[in-house]
C-alpha positions in Angstrom: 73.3 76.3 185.5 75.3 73.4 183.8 75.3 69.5 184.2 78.1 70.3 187.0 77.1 73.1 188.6 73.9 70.8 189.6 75.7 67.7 190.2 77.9 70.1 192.9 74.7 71.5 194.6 73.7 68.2 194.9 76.9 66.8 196.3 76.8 69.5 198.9 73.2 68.9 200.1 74.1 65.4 200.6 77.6 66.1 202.1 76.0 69.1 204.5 73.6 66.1 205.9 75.8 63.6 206.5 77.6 65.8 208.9 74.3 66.8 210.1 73.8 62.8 211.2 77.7 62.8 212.0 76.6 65.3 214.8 73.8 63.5 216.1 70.4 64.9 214.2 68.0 62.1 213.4 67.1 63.7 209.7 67.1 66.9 207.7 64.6 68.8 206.2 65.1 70.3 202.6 63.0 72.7 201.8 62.3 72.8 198.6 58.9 75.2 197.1 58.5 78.5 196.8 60.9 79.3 193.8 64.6 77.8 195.9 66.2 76.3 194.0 65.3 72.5 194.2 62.2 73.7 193.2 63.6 75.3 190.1 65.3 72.2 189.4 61.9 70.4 188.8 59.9 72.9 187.5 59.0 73.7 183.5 58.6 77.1 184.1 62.3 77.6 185.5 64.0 74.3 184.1 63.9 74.1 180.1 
């Protein structure tokens, strides 16, 4: 992925739970293990 395709990804997550609080939710849960993709984002095997 490039520099922007991240930086979007992360824009949406924080875009998708602000409308989550917008509609009343107390929090969100990211889940982020088991090869998704945050977890890629952090990891040395999948991020060089």
């Amino acid at each position: 992925m490039t520099d922007a395709e991240v930086h979007e990804i992360v824009h949406s997550f924080a875009y998708a739970t602000k409308l989550a609080i917008r509609a009343g939710l107390d929090g969100v849960e990211i889940h982020g293990a088991n090869g998704w993709l945050i977890q890629q984002f952090v990891s040395a095997t999948y991020n060089h």
